[in-house]
ZAMARGU-4260 file (C-alpha; in steps of 0.2 Angstrom, whole numbers, plus 5000, padded with zeros to 4 digits):
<rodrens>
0) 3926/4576/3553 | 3914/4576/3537 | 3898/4579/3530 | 3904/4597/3533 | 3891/4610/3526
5) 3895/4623/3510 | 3904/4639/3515 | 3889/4648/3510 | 3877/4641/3523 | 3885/4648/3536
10) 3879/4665/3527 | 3861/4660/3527 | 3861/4655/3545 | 3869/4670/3552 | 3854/4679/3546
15) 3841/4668/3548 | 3840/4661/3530 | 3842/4642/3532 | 3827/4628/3533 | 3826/4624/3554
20) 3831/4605/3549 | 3847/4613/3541 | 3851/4625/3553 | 3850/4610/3567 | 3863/4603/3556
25) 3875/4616/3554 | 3875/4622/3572 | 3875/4603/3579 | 3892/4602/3566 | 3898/4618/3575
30) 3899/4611/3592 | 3907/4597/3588 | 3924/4607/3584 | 3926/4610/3566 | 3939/4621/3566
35) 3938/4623/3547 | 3919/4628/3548 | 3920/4637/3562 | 3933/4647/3551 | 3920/4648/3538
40) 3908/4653/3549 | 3919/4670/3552 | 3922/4674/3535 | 3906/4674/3531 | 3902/4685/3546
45) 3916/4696/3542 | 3911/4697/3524 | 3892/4701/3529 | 3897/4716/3540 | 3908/4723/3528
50) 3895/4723/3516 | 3881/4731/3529 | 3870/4717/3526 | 3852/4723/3527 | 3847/4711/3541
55) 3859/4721/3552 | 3853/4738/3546 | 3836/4734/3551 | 3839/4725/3567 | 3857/4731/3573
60) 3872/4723/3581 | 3860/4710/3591 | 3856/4699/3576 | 3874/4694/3575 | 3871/4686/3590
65) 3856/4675/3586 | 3867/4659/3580 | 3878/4659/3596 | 3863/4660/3608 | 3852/4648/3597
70) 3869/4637/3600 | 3871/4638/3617 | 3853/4636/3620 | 3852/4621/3610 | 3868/4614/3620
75) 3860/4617/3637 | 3846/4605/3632 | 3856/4592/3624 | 3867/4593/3640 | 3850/4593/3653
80) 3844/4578/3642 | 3858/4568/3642 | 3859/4570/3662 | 3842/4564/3664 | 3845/4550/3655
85) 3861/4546/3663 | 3851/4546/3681 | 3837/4536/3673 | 3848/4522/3665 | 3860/4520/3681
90) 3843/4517/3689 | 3837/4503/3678 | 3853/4496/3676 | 3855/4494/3697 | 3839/4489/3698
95) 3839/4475/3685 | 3855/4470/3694 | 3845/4468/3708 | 3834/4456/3703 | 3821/4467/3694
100) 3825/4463/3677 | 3809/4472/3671 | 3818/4488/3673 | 3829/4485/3659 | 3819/4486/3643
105) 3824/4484/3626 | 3827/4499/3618 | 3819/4503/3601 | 3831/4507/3587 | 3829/4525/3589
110) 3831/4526/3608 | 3847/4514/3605 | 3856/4525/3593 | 3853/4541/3603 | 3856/4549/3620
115) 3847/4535/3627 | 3858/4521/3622 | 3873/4533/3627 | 3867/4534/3644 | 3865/4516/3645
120) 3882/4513/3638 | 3888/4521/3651 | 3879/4517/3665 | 3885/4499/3661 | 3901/4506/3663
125) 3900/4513/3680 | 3895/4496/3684 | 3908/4486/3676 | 3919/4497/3687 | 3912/4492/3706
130) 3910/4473/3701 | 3928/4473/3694 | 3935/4468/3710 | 3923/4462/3718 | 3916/4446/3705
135) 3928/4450/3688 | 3915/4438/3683 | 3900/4446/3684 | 3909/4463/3677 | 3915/4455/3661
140) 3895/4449/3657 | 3891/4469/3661 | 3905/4475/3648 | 3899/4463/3635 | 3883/4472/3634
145) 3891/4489/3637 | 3900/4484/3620 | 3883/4479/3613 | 3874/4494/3616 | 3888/4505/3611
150) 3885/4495/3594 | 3869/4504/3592 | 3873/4523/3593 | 3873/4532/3576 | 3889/4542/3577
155) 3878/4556/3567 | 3867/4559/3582 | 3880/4563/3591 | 3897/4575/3591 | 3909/4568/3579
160) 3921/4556/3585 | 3914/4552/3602 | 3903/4537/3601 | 3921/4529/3593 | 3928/4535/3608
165) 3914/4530/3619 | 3913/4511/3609 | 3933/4512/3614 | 3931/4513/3631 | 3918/4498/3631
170) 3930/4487/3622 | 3944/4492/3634 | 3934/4487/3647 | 3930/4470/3640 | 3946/4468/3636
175) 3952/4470/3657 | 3940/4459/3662 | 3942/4445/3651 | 3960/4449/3658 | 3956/4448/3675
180) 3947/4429/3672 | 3963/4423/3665 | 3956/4423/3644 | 3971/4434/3638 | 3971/4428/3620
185) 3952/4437/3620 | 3959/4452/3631 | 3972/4453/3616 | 3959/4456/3602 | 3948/4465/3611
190) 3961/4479/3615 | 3965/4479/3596 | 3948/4484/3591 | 3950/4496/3607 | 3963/4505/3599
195) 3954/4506/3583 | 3938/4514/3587 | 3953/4527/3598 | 3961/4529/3581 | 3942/4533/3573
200) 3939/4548/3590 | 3942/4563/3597 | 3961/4561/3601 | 3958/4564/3619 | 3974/4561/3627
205) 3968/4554/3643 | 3960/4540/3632 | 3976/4536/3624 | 3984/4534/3644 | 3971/4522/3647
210) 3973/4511/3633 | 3992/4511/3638 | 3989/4506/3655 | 3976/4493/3649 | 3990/4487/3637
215) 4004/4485/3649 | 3993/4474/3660 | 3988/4464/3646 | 4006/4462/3644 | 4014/4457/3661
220) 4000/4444/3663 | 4007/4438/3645 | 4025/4439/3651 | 4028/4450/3638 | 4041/4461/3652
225) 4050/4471/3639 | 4035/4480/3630 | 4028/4482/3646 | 4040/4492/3652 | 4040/4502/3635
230) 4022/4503/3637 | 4023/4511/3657 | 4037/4524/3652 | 4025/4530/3642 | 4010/4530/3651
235) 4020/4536/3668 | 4025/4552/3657 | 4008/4556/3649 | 3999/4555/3667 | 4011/4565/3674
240) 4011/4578/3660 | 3990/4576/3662 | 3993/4581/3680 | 3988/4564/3687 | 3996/4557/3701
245) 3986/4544/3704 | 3985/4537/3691 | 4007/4541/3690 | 4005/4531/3706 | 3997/4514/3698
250) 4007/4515/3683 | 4023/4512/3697 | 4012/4499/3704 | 4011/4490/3687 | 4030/4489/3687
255) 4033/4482/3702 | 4020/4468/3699 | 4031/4465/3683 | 4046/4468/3694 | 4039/4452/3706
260) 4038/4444/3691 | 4052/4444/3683 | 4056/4436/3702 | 4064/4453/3707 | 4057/4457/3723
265) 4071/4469/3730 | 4067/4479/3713 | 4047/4477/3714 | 4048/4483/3734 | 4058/4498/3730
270) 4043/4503/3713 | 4028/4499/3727 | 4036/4511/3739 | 4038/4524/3724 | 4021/4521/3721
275) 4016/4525/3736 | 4025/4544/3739 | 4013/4546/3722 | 3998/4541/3731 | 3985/4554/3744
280) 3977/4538/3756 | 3961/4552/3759 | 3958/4549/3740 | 3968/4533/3733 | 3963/4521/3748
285) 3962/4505/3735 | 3975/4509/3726 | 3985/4513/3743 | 3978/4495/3748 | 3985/4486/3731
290) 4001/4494/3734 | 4002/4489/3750 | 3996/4471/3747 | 4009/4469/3734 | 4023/4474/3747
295) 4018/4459/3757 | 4019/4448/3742 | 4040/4453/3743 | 4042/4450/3759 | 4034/4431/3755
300) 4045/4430/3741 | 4062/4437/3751 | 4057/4422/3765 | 4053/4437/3777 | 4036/4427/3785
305) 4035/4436/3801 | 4037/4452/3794 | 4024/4447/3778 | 4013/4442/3793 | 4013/4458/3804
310) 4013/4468/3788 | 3998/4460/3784 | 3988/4460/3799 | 3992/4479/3800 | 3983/4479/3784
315) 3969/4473/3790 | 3957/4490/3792 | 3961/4495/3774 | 3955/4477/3767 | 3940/4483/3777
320) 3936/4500/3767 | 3942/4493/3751 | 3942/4478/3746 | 3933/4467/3736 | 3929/4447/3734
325) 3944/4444/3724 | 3956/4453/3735 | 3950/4447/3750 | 3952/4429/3740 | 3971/4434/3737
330) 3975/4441/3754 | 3968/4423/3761 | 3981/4415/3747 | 3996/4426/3757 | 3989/4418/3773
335) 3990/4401/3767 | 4009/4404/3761 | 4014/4413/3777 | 4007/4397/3786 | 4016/4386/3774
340) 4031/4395/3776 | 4031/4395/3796 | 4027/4378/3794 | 4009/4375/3798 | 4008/4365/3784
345) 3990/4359/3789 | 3983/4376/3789 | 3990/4379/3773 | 3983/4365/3762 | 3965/4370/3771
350) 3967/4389/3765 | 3973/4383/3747 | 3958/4371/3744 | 3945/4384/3750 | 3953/4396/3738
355) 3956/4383/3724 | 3936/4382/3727 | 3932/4398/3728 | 3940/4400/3712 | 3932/4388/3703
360) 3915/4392/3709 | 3921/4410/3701 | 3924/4401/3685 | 3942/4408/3686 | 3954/4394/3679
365) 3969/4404/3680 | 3967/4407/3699 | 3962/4389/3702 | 3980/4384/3695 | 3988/4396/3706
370) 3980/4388/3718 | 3984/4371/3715 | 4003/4378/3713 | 4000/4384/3730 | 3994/4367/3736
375) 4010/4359/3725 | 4021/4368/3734 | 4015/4361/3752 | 4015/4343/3746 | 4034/4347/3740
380) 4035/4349/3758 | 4026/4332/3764 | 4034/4323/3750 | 4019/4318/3741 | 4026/4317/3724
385) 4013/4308/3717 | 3999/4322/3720 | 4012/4335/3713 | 4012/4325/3698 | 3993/4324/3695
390) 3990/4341/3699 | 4005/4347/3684 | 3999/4334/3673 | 3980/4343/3675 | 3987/4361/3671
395) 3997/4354/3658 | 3980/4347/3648 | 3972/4364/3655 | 3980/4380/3650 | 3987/4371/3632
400) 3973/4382/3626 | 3969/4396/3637 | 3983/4407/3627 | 3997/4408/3642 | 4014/4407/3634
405) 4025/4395/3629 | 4037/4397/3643 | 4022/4394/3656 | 4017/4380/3646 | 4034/4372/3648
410) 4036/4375/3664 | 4021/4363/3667 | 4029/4351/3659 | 4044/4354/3669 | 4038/4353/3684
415) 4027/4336/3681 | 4043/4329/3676 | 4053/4333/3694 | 4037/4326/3701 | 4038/4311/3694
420) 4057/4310/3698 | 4053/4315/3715 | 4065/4332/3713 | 4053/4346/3714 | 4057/4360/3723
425) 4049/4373/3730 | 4062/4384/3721 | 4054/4375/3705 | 4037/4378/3710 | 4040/4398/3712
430) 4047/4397/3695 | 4032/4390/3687 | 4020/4404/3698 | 4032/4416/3692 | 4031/4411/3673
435) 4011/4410/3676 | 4009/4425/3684 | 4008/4424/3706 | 3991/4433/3704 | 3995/4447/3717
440) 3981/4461/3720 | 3978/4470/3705 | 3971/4484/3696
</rodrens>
């Protein structure tokens, strides 16, 4: 914190001795939690009553309470201001996302920098949350110019350290979303400057959980298992020791995705049912639904179709509360492999190309690989080689540059190699979904 005001001041504003443009400024620094100030503030209170400063002789005890209730009054109508904006701006930010783009109007540089280009930042945030799931797309547009508009605020207009803990939380964001689409080398930088605008705030702990938990997803989808894991011990201890089990619950659902990954689906099963003793289904229904979604994934890898297949039917009313586009998109994807797996190999391919479209239509290249794994898998099947070995030879030319690792990368080659040949395997083919990442539901 600086820019603090001389010792002495606080002597002038307890009785009333200070210019109205300094005393805003040293009561605004006052709220914002300076301990050394506030310190300063009772010495100089202490000192002044000792010495039976003439204020209080004329006026008594009351005056000593002037700077408190100017404080608290000044607080209540920065607090009453910001919430009318926050309504106002969730307004003009649903609306414009309705079609009425009029509602959104640039903000001057004054409005930008102060409560009103808070409540906007925010109110982009809130959205960025229920289009997450449902078009990742669409949210990673809104956290680009919640990222934007944070840029704006002047951190002096506001208490110290929260507009780099607000600007933090945008870049978080960004950083998720451009996870979520499959851009992981602009996920990785965009969770570094994340982390420094958190080393520039407040401290809040809670802040710090949810970079960790931003990390370690960032991570499994990078195949990076053992930070990861370093990354979710961690977080699982801070959520609990923040009394959250919700969010105890979704770190546990983290490590079983890495779990599947790894290609450990005994281990992943046994972290999904963990997750779930964590989780109230009144209050956690998607993450509940995740959880649960996740568990028919092992049973499809573990070769257990008719169990994946009544597990997943039995899911069906919780898909109906909770889920979004995406997950419906990825619940079709374990149709199309239960299919595949019971043999219905016709009904496979057609729920594979739907989804590769759907995919693409999304802009999602990452999911339209999966996809065209999926569909490999089902020509492994049918013994058309040849269209395994033009689908691997495409990803190959497609992800050299969309920042997966090296191993996925190989694996491509790998498995355009046995397609030639004519020895692919299914076996092959899970490895290579494994090393890109299956795409299960995610959080």
């Amino acid at each position: 914190m600086s820019n603090h005001p001389a010792p002495e001041s606080y002597a002038a504003l307890i009785v009333g001795g200070f210019e109205r443009s300094d005393q805003r400024q040293a009561i605004r620094h006052l709220l914002a939690g300076c301990g050394d100030c506030r310190d300063a503030a009772a010495v100089a209170y202490r000192s002044l009553e000792q010495d039976g400063f003439s204020t209080a002789r004329r006026y008594g005890s009351e005056c000593y309470e002037f700077p408190v209730r100017h404080a608290m009054r000044a607080a209540r109508a920065a607090f009453a201001r910001l919430e009318r904006e926050r309504e106002s701006a969730l307004r003009e930010v649903g609306a414009a996302l309705d079609g009425d783009r009029n509602r959104l109007k640039a903000l001057s540089a004054k409005e930008a920098a102060g409560p009103r280009g808070w409540a906007r930042a925010e109110a982009l945030l809130v959205y960025v949350e229920r289009f997450r799931a449902e078009t990742p797309t669409r949210a990673l547009k809104l956290a680009q110019l919640a990222v934007s508009v944070a840029a704006r605020l002047d951190p002096e207009a506001h208490p110290s350290g929260h507009v780099a803990d607000l600007r933090c939380r945008t870049w978080a964001e960004l950083a998720n979303a451009q996870r979520l689409i499959g851009d992981l080398g602009a996920a990785e930088h965009s969770l570094a400057i994340a982390e420094m605008h958190r080393n520039r705030g407040t401290g809040l702990p809670g802040l710090a959980a949810d970079l960790l938990d931003r990390g370690a997803s960032l991570m499994i989808d990078q195949r990076r298992f053992v930070e990861a894991g370093e990354y979710l011990d961690r977080l699982i201890a801070l959520r609990r020791a923040l009394g959250q089990p919700s969010q105890v619950g979704k770190a546990l659902v983290l490590q079983g995705i890495a779990a599947d990954y790894r290609e450990d689906p005994g281990q992943a099963r046994r972290l999904f049912l963990a997750a779930l003793d964590e989780l109230d289904p009144a209050v956690d229904g998607r993450l509940v639904m995740i959880a649960l979604h996740n568990l028919v994934d092992c049973e499809i890898l573990l070769d257990r179709f008719e169990e994946a297949r009544r597990a997943q039917r039995a899911l069906a009313p919780l898909y109906d509360c909770h889920a979004g586009e995406m997950d419906r998109l990825k619940r079709r994807g374990q149709e199309g492999k239960i299919a595949a797996g019971l043999g219905d190999l016709h009904l496979a391919e057609a729920i594979f190309r739907e989804n590769r479209a759907a995919y693409e239509r999304q802009g999602m290249p990452f999911y339209v690989a999966l996809a065209d794994l999926d569909l490999a898998a089902v020509w492994v099947r049918q013994g058309r080689f040849a269209a395994v070995y033009e689908v691997a030879d495409q990803l190959v030319c497609s992800f050299s540059a969309l920042g997966i690792g090296r191993e996925a990368l190989a694996s491509f080659l790998l498995l355009r190699e046995a397609a030639r040949t004519e020895d692919a395997t299914i076996a092959l083919i899970r490895k290579v979904a494994a090393q890109l990442g299956r795409g299960g539901a995610r959080l």
